[in-house]
N, CA, C and O atoms as a GROMACS GRO file, in nm:
protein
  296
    1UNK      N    1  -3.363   1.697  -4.276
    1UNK     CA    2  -3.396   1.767  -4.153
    1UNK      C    3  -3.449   1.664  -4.052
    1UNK      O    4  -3.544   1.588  -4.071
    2UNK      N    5  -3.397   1.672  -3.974
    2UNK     CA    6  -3.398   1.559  -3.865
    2UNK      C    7  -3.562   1.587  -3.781
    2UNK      O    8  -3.649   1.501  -3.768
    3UNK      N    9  -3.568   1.708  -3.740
    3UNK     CA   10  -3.683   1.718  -3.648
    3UNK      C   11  -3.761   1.696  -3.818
    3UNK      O   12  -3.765   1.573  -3.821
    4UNK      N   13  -3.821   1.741  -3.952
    4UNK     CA   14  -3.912   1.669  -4.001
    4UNK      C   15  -3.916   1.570  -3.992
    4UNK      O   16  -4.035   1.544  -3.972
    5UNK      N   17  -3.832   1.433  -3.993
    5UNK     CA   18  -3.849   1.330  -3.991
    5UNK      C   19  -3.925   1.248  -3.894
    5UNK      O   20  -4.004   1.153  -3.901
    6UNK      N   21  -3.885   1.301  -3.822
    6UNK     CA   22  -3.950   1.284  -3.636
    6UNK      C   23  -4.075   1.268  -3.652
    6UNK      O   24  -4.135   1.167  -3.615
    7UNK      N   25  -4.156   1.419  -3.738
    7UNK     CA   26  -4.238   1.454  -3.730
    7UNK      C   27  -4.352   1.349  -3.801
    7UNK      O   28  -4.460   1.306  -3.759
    8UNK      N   29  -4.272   1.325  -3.938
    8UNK     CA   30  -4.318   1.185  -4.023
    8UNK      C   31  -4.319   1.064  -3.941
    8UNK      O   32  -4.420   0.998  -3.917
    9UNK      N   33  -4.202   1.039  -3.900
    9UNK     CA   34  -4.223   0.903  -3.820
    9UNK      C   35  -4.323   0.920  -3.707
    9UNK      O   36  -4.416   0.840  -3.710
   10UNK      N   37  -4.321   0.973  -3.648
   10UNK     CA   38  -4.430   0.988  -3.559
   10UNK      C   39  -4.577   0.956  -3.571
   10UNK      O   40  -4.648   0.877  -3.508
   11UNK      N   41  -4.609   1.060  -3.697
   11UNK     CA   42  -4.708   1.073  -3.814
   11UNK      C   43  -4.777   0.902  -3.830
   11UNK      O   44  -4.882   0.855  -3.787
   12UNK      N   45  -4.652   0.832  -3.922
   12UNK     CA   46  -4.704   0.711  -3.941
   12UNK      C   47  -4.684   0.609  -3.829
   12UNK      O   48  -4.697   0.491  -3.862
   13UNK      N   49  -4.660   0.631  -3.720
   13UNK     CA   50  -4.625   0.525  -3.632
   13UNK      C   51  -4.795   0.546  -3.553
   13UNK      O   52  -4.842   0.463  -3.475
   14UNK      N   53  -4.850   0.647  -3.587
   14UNK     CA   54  -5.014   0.686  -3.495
   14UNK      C   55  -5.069   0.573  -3.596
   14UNK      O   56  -5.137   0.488  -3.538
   15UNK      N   57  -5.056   0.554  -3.719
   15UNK     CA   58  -5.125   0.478  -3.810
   15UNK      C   59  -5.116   0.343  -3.762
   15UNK      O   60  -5.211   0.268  -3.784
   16UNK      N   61  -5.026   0.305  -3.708
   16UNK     CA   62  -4.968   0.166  -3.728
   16UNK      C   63  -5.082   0.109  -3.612
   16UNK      O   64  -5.084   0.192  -3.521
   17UNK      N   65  -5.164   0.010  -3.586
   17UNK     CA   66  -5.240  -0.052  -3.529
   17UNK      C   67  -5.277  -0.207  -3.495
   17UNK      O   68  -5.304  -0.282  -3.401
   18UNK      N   69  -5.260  -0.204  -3.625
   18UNK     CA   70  -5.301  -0.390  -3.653
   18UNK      C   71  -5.220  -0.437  -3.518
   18UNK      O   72  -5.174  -0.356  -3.438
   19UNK      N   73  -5.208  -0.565  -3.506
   19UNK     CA   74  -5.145  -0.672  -3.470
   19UNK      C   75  -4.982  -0.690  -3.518
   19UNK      O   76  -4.880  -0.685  -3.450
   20UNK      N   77  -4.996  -0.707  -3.623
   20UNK     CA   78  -4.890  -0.729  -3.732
   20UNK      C   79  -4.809  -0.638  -3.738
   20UNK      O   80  -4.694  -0.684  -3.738
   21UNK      N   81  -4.813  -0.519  -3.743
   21UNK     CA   82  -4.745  -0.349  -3.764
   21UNK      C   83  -4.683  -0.312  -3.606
   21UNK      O   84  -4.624  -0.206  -3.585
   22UNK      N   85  -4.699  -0.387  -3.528
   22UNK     CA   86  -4.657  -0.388  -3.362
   22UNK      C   87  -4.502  -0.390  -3.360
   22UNK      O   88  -4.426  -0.349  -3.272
   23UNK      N   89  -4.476  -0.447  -3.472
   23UNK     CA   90  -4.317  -0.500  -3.496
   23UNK      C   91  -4.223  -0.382  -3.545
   23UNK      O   92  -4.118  -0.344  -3.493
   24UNK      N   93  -4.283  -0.336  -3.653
   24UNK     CA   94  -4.235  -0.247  -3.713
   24UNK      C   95  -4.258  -0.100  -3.627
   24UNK      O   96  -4.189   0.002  -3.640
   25UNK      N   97  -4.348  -0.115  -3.555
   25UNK     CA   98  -4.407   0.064  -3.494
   25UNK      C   99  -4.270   0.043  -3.366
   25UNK      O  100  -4.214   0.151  -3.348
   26UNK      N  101  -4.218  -0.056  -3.290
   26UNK     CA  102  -4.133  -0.104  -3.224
   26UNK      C  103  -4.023  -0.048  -3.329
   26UNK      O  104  -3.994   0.071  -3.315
   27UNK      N  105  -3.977  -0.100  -3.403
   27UNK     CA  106  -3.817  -0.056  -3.492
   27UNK      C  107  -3.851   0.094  -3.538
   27UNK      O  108  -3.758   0.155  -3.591
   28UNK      N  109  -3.966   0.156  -3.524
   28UNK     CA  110  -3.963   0.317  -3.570
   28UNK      C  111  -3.954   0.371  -3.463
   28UNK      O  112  -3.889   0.476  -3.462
   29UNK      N  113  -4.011   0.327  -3.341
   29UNK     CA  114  -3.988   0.386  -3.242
   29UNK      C  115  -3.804   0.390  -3.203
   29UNK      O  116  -3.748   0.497  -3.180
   30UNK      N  117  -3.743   0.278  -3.202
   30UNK     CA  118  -3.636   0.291  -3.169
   30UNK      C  119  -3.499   0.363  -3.254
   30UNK      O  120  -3.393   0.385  -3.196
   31UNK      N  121  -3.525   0.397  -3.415
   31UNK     CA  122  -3.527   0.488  -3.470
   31UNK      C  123  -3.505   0.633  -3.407
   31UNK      O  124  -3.405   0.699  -3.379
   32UNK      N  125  -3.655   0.657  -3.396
   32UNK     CA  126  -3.651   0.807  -3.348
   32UNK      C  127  -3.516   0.846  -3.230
   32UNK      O  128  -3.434   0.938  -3.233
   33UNK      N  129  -3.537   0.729  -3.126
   33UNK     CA  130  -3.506   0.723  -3.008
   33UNK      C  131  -3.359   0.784  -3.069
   33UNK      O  132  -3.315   0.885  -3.013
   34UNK      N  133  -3.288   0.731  -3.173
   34UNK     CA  134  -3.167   0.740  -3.203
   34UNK      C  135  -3.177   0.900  -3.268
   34UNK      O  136  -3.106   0.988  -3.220
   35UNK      N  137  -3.251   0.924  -3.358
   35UNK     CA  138  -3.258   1.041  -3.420
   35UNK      C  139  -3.254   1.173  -3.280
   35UNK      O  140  -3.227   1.293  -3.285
   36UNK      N  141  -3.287   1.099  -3.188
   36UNK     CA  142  -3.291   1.192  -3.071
   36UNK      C  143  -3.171   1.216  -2.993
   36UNK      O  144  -3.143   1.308  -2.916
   37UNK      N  145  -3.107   1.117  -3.029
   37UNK     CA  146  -2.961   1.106  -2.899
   37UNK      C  147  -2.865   1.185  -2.976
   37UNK      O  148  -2.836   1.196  -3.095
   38UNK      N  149  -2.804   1.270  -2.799
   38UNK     CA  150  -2.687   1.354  -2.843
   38UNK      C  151  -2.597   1.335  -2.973
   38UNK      O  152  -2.549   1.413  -3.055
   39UNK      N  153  -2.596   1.181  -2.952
   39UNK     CA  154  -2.482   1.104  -3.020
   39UNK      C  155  -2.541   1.136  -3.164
   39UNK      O  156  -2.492   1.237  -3.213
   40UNK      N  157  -2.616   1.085  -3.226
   40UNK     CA  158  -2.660   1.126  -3.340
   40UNK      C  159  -2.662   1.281  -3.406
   40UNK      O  160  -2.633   1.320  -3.519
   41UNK      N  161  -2.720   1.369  -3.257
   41UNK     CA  162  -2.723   1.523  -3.330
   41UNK      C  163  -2.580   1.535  -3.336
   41UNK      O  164  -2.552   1.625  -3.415
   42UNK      N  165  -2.471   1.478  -3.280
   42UNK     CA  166  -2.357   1.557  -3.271
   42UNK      C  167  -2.264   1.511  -3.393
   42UNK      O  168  -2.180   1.590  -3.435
   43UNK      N  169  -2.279   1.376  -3.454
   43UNK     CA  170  -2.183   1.321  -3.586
   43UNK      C  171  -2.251   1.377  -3.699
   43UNK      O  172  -2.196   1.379  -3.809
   44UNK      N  173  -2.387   1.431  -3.678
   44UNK     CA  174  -2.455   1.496  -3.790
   44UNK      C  175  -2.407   1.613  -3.814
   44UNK      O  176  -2.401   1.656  -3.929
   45UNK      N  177  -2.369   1.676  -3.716
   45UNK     CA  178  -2.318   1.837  -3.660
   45UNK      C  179  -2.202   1.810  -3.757
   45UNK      O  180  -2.180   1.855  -3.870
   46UNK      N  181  -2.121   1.709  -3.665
   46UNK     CA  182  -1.960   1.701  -3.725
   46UNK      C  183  -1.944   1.674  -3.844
   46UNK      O  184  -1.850   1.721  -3.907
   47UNK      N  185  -2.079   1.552  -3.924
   47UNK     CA  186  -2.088   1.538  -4.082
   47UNK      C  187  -2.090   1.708  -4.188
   47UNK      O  188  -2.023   1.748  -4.283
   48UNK      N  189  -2.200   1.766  -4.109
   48UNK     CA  190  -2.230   1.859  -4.136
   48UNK      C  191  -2.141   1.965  -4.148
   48UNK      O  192  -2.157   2.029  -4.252
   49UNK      N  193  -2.067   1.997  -4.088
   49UNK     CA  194  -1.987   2.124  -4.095
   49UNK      C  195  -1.817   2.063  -4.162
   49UNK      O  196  -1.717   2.134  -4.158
   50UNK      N  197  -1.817   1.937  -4.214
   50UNK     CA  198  -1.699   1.887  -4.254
   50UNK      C  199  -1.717   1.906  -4.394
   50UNK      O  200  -1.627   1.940  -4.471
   51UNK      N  201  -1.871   1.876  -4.434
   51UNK     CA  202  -1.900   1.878  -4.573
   51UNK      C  203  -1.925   2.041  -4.605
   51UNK      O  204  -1.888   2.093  -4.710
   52UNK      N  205  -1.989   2.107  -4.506
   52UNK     CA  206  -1.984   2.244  -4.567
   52UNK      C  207  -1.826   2.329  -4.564
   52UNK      O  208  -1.797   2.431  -4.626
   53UNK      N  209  -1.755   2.262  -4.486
   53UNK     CA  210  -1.599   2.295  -4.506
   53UNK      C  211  -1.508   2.275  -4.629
   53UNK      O  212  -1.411   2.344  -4.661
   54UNK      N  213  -1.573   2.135  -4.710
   54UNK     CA  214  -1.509   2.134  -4.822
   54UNK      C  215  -1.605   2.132  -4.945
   54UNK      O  216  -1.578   2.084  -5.055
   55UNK      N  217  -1.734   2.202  -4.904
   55UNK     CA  218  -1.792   2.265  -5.025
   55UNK      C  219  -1.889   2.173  -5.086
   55UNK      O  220  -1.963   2.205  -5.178
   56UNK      N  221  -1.887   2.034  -5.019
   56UNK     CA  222  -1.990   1.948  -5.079
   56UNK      C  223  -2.017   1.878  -5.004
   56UNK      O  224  -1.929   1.822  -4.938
   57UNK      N  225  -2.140   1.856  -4.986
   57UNK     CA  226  -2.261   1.752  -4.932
   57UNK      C  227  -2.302   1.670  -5.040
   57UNK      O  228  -2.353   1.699  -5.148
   58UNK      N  229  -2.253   1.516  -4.966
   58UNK     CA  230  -2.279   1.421  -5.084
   58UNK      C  231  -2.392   1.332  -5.010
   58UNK      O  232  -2.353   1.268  -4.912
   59UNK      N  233  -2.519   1.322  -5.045
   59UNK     CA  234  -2.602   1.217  -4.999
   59UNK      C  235  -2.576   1.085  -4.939
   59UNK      O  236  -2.597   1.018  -4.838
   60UNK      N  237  -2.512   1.084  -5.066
   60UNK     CA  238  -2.489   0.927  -5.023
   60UNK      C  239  -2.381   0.865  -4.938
   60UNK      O  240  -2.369   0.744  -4.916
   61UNK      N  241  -2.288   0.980  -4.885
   61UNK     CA  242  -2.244   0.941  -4.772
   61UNK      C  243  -2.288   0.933  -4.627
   61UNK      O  244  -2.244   0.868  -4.532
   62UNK      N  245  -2.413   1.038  -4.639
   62UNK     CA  246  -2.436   1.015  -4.544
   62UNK      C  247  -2.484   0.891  -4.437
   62UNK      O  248  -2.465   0.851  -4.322
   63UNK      N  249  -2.535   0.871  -4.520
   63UNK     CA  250  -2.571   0.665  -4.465
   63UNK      C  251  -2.418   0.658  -4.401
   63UNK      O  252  -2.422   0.591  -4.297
   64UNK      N  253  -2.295   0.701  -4.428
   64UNK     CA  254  -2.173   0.609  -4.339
   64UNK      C  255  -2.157   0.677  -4.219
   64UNK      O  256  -2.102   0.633  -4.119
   65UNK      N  257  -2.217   0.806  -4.235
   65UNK     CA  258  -2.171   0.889  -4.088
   65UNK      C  259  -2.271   0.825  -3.970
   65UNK      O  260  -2.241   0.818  -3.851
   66UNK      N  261  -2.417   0.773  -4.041
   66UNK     CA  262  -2.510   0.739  -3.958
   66UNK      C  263  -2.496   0.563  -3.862
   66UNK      O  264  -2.532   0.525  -3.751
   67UNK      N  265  -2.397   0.471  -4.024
   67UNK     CA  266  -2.331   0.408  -3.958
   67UNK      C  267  -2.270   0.368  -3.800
   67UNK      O  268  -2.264   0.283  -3.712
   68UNK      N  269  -2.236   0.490  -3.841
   68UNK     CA  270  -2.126   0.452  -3.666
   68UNK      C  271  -2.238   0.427  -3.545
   68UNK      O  272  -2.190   0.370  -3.447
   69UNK      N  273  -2.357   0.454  -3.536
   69UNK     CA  274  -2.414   0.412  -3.472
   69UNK      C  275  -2.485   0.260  -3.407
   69UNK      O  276  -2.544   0.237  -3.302
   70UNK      N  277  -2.455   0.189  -3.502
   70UNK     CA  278  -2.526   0.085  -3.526
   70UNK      C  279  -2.667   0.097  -3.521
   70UNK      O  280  -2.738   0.196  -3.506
   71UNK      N  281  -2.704  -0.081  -3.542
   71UNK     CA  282  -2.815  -0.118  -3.496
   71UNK      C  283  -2.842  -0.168  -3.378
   71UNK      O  284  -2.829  -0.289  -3.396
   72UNK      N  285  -2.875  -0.149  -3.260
   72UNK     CA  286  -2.935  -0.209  -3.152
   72UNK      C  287  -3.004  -0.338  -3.191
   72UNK      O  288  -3.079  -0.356  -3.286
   73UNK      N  289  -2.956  -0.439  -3.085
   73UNK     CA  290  -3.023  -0.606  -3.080
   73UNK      C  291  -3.119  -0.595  -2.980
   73UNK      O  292  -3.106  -0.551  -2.865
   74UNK      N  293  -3.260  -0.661  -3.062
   74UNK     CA  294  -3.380  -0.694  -2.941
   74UNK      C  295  -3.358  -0.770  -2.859
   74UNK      O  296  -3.442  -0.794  -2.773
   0.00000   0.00000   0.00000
């Protein structure tokens, strides 16, 4: 569930403080940013209703649908 995740990342990104954790609260933030874009809700949509079309949702594909997004360069 996408909006829990949000909710988690969010969660631990209030934690993040130090000096050091600046880096990482940066790559969760840009994360979310993605968990947020059309683009993301909509291949999830399309993952989603392809796998409930043929009756199975396999975990571990999902990592390839999320793929297509890449990673963004700092």
């Amino acid at each position: 569930d996408t909006d829990r995740a949000l909710v988690l990342l969010e969660e631990y990104c209030k934690k993040l403080r130090k000096p050091e954790e600046q880096q990482l609260k940066k790559a969760i933030r840009k994360v979310m940013g993605i968990f947020k874009s059309s683009l993301f809700q909509a291949l999830l949509d399309i993952f989603t209703k392809k796998a409930t079309r043929h009756g199975t949702v396999s975990h571990t594909s999902l990592p390839a649908a999320v793929v297509v997004l890449g990673c963004p360069k700092d």
